[in-house]
N, C-alpha and C positions, 0 to 999 in steps of 0.2 A: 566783814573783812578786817584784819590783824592791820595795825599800823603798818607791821614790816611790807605783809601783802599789797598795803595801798601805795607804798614808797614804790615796789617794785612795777606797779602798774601803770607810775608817774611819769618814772625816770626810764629811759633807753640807754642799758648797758654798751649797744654800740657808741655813742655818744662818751659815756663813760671813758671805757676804759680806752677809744682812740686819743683820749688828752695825754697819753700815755707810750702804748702803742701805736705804729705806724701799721693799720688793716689794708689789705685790700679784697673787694668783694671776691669770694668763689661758690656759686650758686647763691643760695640762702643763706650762705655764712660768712666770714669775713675770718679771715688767717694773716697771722704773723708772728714775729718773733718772741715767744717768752719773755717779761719784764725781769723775772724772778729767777732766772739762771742764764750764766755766757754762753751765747748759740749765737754767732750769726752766718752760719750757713743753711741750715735745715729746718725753715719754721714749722712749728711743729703745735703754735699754738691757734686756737680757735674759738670765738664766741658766735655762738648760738642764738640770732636773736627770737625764734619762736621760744624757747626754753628761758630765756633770760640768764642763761649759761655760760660759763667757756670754762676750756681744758687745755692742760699743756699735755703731749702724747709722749714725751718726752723725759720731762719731772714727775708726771704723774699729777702734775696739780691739780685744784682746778673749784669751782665753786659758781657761788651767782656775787650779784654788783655789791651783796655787802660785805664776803668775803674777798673779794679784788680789791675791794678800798683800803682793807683791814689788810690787806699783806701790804699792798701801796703805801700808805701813809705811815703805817704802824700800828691802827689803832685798834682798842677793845671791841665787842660787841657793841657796849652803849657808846663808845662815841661816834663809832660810825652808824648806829640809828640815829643819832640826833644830829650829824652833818648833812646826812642825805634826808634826813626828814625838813630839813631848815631848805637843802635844794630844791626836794619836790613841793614844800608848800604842804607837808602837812603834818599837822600838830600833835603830839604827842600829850599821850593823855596819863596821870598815874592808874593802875585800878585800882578805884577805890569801890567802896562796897555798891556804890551809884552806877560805875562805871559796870561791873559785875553783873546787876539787876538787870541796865539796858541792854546787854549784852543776849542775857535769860531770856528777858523780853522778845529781842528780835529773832532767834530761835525760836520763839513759841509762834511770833509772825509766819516765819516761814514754812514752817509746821502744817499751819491756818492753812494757808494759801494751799499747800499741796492738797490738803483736802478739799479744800473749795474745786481744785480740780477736779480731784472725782465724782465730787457731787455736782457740777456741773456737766460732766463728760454722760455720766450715769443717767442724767436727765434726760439728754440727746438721745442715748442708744435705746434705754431701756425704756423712757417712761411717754406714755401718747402723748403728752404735753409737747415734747419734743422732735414730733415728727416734722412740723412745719421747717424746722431749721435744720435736720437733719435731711429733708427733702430741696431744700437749699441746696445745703453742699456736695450732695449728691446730681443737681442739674448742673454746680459748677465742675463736675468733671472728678470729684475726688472719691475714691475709693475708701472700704472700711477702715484697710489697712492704714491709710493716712492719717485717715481722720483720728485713729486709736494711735498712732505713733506723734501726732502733736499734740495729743490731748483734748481736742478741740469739744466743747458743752455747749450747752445752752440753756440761760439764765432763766427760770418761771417767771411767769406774766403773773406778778405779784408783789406789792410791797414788801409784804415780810414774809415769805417762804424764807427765802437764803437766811435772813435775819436769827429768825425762828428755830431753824435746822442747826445752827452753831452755836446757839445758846444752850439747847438742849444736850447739845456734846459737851457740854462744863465750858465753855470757851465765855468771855467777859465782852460786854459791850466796847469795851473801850478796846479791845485785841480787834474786833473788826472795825470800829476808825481808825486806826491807826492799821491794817494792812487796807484800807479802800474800799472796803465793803460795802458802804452807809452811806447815805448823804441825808445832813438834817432838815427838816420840815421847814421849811419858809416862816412859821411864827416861831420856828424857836423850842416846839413843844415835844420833838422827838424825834425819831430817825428811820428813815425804810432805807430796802435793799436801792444799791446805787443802779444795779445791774438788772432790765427786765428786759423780758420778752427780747434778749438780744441773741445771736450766737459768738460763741465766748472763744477767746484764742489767749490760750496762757504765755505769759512773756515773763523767758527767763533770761539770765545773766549770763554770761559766758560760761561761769561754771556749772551751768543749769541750772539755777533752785530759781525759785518763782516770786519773780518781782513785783507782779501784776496783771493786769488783764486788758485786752483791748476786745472790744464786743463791737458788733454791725448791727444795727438796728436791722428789726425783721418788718414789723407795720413803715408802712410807706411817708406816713404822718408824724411818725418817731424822729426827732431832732435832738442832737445829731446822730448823722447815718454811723458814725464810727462815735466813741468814745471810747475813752482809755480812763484806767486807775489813777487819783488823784496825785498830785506829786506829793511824795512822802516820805521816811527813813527808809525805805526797801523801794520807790518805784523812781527813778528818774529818767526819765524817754531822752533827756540829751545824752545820757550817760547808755543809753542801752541797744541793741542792733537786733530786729527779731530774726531771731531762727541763727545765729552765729555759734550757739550751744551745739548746732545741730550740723552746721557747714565749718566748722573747724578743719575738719580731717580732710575735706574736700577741697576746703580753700589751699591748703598746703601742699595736697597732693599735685592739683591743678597748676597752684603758681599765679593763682586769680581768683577776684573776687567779683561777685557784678551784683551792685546795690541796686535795688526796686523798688516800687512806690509799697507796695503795702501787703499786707497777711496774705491774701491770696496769690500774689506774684510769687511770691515765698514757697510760698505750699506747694503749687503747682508744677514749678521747676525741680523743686526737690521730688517730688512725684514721676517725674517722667526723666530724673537720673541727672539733672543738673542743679545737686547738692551745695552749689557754693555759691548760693545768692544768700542774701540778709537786706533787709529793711529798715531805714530808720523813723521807721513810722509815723512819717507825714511831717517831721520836722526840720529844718535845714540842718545838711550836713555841719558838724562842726570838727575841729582840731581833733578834741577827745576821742570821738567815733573813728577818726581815720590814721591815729596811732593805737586804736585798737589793732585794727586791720592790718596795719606794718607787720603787726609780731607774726603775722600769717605768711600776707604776701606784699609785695610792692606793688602789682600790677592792680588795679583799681580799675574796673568798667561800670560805668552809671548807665542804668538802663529805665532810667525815669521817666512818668505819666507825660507824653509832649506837652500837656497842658502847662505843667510846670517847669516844665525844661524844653520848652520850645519858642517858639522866636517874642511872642511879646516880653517873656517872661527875660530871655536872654538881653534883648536890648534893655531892661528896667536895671537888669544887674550892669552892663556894662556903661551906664549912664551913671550908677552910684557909683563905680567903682574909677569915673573921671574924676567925679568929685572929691577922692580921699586918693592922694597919689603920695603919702607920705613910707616910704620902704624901711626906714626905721623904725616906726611902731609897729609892735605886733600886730595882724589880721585879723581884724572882727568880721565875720560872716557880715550880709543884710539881712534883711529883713527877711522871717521865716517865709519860704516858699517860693524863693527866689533861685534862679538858675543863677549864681553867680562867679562867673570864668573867670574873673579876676582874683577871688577868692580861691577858686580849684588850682588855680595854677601857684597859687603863693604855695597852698596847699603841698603841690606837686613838688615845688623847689626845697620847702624846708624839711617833707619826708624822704626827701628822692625818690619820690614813686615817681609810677609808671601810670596816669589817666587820662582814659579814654573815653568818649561816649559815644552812644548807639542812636542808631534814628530807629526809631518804630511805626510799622505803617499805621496810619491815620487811622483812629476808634481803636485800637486792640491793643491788650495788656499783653503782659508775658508770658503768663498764666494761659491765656490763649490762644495765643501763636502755639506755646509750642505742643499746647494741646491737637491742635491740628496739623500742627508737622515740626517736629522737632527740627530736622535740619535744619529748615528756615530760620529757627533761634539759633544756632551756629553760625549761620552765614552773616546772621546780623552781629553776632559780638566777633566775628573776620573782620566786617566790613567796619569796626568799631575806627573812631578816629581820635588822634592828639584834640586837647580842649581848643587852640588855637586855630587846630587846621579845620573844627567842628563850626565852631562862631564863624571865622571865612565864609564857608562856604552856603552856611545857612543866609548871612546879609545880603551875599553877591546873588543868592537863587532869586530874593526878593525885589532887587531895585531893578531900576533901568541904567545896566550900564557903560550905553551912550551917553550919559549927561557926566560932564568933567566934576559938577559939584558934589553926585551922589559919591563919586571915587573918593575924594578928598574926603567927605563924612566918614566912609567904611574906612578908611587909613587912618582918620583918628582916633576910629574906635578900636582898630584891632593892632595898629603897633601898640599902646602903652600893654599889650596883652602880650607880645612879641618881646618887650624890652625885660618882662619879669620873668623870663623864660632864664634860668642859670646858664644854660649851655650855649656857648657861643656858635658851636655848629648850629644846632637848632636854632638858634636866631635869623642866620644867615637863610638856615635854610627855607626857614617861614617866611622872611623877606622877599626869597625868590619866588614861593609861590604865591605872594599877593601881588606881586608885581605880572605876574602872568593872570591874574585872575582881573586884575584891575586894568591889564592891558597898559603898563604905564614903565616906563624907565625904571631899573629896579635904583637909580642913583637919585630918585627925586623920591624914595623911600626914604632913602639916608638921609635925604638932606631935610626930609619930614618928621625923622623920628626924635623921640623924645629924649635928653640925654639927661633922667636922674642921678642923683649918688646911688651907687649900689655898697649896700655896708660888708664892711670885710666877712670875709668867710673862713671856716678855719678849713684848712686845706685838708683832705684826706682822700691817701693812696688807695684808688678802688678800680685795681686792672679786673677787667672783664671776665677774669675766671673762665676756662675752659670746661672746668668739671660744674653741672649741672644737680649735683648728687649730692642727699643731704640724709643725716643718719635716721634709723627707723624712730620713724615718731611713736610704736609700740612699745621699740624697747626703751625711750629715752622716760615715757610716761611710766613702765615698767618697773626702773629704776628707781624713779621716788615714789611711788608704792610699796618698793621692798625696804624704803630708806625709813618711811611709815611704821611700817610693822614691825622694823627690827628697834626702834626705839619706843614702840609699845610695850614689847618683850622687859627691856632696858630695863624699863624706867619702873616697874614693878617688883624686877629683881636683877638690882644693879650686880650682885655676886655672879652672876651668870657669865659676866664678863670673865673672867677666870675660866672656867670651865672651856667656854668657847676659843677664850687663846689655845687653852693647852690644844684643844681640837685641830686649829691651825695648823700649831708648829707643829704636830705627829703628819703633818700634810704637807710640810716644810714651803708651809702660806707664811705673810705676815700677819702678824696680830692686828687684830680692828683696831681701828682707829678714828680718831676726828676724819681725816682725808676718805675716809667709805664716803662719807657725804656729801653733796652739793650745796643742800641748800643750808645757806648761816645758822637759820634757827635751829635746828638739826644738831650742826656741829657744836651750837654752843652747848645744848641741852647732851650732848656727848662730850665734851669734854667734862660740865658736873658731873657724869656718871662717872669719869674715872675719877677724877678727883675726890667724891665722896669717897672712892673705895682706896684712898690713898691717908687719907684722915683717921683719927681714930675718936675724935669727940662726940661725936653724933653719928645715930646709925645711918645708912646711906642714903635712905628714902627720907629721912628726914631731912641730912645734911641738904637735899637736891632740893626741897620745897623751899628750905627757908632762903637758900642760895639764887632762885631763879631770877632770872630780870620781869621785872614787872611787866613786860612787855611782853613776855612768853607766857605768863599764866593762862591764858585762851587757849592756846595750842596746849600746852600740857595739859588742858582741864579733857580736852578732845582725845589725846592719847590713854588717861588713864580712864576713858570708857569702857565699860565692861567687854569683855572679849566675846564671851558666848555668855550663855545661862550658866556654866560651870567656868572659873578661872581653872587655866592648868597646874599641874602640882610641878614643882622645881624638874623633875626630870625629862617632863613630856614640853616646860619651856625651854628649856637649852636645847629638847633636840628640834624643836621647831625654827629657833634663834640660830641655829647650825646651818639649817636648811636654807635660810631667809638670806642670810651674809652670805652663803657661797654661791647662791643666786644670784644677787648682788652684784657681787664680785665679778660672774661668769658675761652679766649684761654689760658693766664695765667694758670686759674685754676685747668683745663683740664690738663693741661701739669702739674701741681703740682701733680694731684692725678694721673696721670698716673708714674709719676717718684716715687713717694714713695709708688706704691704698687710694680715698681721693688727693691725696697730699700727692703721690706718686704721679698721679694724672697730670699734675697741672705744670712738672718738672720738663725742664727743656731737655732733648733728647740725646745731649751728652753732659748731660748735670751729673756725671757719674759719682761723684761724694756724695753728695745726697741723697742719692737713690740707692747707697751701699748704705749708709745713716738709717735711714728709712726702712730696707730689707731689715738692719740687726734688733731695729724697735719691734719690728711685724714677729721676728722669730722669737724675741723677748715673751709678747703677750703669748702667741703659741705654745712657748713652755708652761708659760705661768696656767694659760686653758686647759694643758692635759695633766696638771697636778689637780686642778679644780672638778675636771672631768671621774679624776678617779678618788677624788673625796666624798664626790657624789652618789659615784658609786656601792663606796663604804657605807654611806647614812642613807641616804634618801634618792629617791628617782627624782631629774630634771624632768618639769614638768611643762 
């Protein structure tokens, strides 16, 4: 991951750019007024937080949080990396020839890894060694197809098979310590496979490449039952959510996410069509994991093992969480494997999410519910409750409460849980319902609850949105694949730029530009390509290398990877690079007019300016689509 990448995985552009902007939520997005031209009738502008995007539909603007800062402040590329890099905490590196190597290195890691999958997967299906663990997961209900769509192997009952197998592939002892492969001998004297006799579940990253492995032991006497890949440069289980590579498109389409204890909960739901669980693999949820999940959805359901999220474990959490009632310091989880409410709900307030948790009947995973009846898994993420209204009711099912003292115990457990609630509705409203639950004056709530400082909060505008509607996550992914390829084109042969305007203008398009693109790196690495072609010292592939910011060397090392077996010759890449821009351009448009007929939606219903405002943008793009429609048709078919 590129520094810029890890800045933007840190920091939330909504966050951002409302120190700025006045947002307020409509569905998944948040709209309001352009900072960067006078409008204050018709907002027209919008960030994206799944994309880490926004666009004005209006100017035309538009980019991710490091070009918003960079029109905001003023500033270059490099200063705004090394402002937000200073914001999110992470350090910029030069590359130097060290930095280069490790870079090589962790490519070859992930390399490893994906083969380790095959050869682990290969062992399962194909080899008799691995019948006992393929006979496993076939009594736990999983079909081929699953098994071959998560990859899922099984490790030989051997010290050094795996070991053995990737040495002879040229691969170096030290490439597998360092991806988790190995663990050394108790004297010191050499190293066998970490992974035996287990069945193997590969754990990847959001963007899918393979971090790591988590295995079940198959012998009964095998400890521990579960083991995962050491922590290391590619594996961190605080940092990672299994199966979210895989429930991305689910989570979003849904609007919800619902966290599980473990691999097979995972597997199983996704198996039987409920795509949008993820696991944090046995470890307490933290911060990082569940602004992962933000960029998806807000709505959050935990549908954890009751052992770990059921009442002993709940009162342990809400006994530590009397003892640190400090609201100005940040929230540190307890102790891993702890239910802790007081945590989820801080949780709740500082993402604005939405969470909720599920009761499960007594003995059964998720994995098995809904293997035996799917609906029943519905009805339980229906009957899912607020964290607040969940603790309630689980203490009051356990006491006796006819005794005046068991009341007063559960009120002082669950108002300071009530008082960390942001919403003052909700406060009220939880107050009413312990007070009906506890049988007790709701005014001796009041006069029992807890009255902390609450620290200021920055105010922001977030009406409820009518419109529910949020643009095609196809075409938006679409977009910067064509934004990819046409600066692959670029950057090989910066002259092509020329060719491709004059293409435009006989189409009476505008000439490409920085603004095609979204993301910074992009634009900057497009503005060197005009620029070199504006110089005359140095040829332009040259001018672009010795010009890059050290920060983009990675990405451009990835762009100028070979295209096929043959590079194309200058005329077969212009008309590729024709093809790729007016595609481009055509997804733009698409995503313009689909975002301001949500704009349309959410207008009160004699907002007549606006909605003429609105009409003359919509017939704007419409032009500009059937100049694009019919350039298309001069070169190349939309495909």
């Amino acid at each position: 991951m590129t520094a810029v990448d890890e800045i933007k995985s840190r920091l939330d552009i909504v966050d951002i750019v409302s120190e700025t902007v006045t947002l307020r939520r409509a569905g998944k997005n948040y709209t309001g007024f352009c900072p960067f031209h006078s409008n204050t009738r018709t907002p027209a502008f919008v960030v994206f937080p799944e994309t880490g995007t926004w666009r004005c539909f209006s100017c035309n603007e538009g980019g991710d949080i490091f070009n918003f800062v960079m029109r905001k402040e003023g500033w270059d590329f490099q200063e705004a990396l090394k402002q937000l890099a200073r914001r999110a905490g992470v350090e910029l590196e030069p590359l130097t020839p060290e930095v280069a190597q490790r870079d090589q290195h962790l490519d070859r890691l992930h390399q490893l890894l994906e083969e380790v999958v095959i050869f682990f997967h290969q062992y399962l299906v194909q080899n008799p060694a691995g019948q006992q663990a393929l006979a496993y997961l076939t009594r736990r209900g999983l079909t081929d197809d699953t098994i071959n769509q998560f990859g899922l192997g099984y490790a030989p009952s051997s010290y050094e098979a795996t070991y053995k197998h990737f040495l002879e592939k040229g691969y170096k002892q030290n490439d597998l310590l360092d991806a988790g492969m190995l663990s050394e001998r108790s004297d010191g004297t050499g190293y066998f496979d970490r992974f035996r006799n287990r069945v193997m579940f590969p754990i990847r990253d959001s963007n899918g490449e393979v971090a790591g492995f988590g295995a079940r032991a198959l012998a009964e006497n095998d400890n521990p039952k579960y083991l995962n890949s050491p922590q290391s440069v590619l594996f961190d289980k605080s940092r990672l959510l299994y199966g979210l590579d895989k429930a991305r498109k689910a989570i979003r389409k849904e609007d919800q996410v619902v966290i599980v204890e473990g691999y097979m909960d995972v597997i199983g739901l996704h198996q039987a069509g409920f795509s949008n669980a993820v696991s944090p693999m046995g470890t307490a949820l933290n911060e990082y994991q569940f602004k992962q999940l933000k960029k998806y959805t807000r709505r959050i359901f935990l549908a954890l093992d009751p052992d770990a999220a059921g009442q002993k474990a709940t009162l342990r959490g809400l006994e530590l969480a009397r003892q640190s009632l400090d609201h100005s310091a940040d929230f540190v989880p307890g102790t891993e494997g702890i239910f802790d409410s007081r945590g989820l709900i801080r949780y709740e307030a500082r993402l604005e999410a939405d969470l909720r948790i599920t009761t499960l009947p007594e003995g059964k995973d998720p994995d098995e519910i809904v293997m035996e009846d799917p609906q029943e898994w519905i009805k339980i993420l229906a009957d899912a409750k607020p964290v607040v209204e969940h603790v309630m009711n689980m203490l009051v099912s356990q006491k006796n409460m006819d005794d005046p003292k068991v009341k007063r115990e559960i009120a002082e457990q669950v108002l300071p849980l009530i008082e960390d609630v942001p919403s003052a509705v909700e406060r009220d409203a939880y107050r009413q319902k312990l007070a009906r639950l506890l049988r007790v004056d709701e005014r001796a709530l009041m006069t029992a609850a807890p009255t902390p400082a609450r620290p200021a909060r920055r105010s922001k505008s977030q009406g409820s949105g009518r419109s529910t509607q949020v643009l095609s996550r196809s075409n938006e992914k679409l977009a910067e694949e064509l934004e990819t390829c046409a600066l692959r084109l670029l950057i090989r042969q910066p002259e092509a730029l020329h060719t491709l305007d004059r293409t435009l203008q006989k189409a009476t398009l505008p000439s490409f530009s920085i603004q095609d693109f979204e993301k910074t790196d992009h634009q900057v690495i497009m503005q060197l390509i005009q620029t070199s072609l504006e110089q005359d010292q140095l040829e332009p592939v040259q001018f672009i290398h010795e010009n890059l910011p050290v920060s983009l060397l990675t990405l451009t090392g990835e762009l100028e990877k070979p295209l096929g077996k043959v590079e194309p010759d200058f005329d077969h890449l212009v008309e590729e690079l024709v093809r790729i821009v007016l595609r481009l351009r055509y997804v733009r448009i698409e995503q313009g007019i689909e975002q301001l007929g949500i704009f349309q939606q959410d207008l009160a219903p004699d907002d007549f300016l606006s909605l003429a405002a609105y009409h003359e943008m919509i017939l704007n793009y419409y032009k500009t689509r059937e100049r694009i429609d019919l350039a298309l048709s001069r070169s190349v078919q939309l495909d």
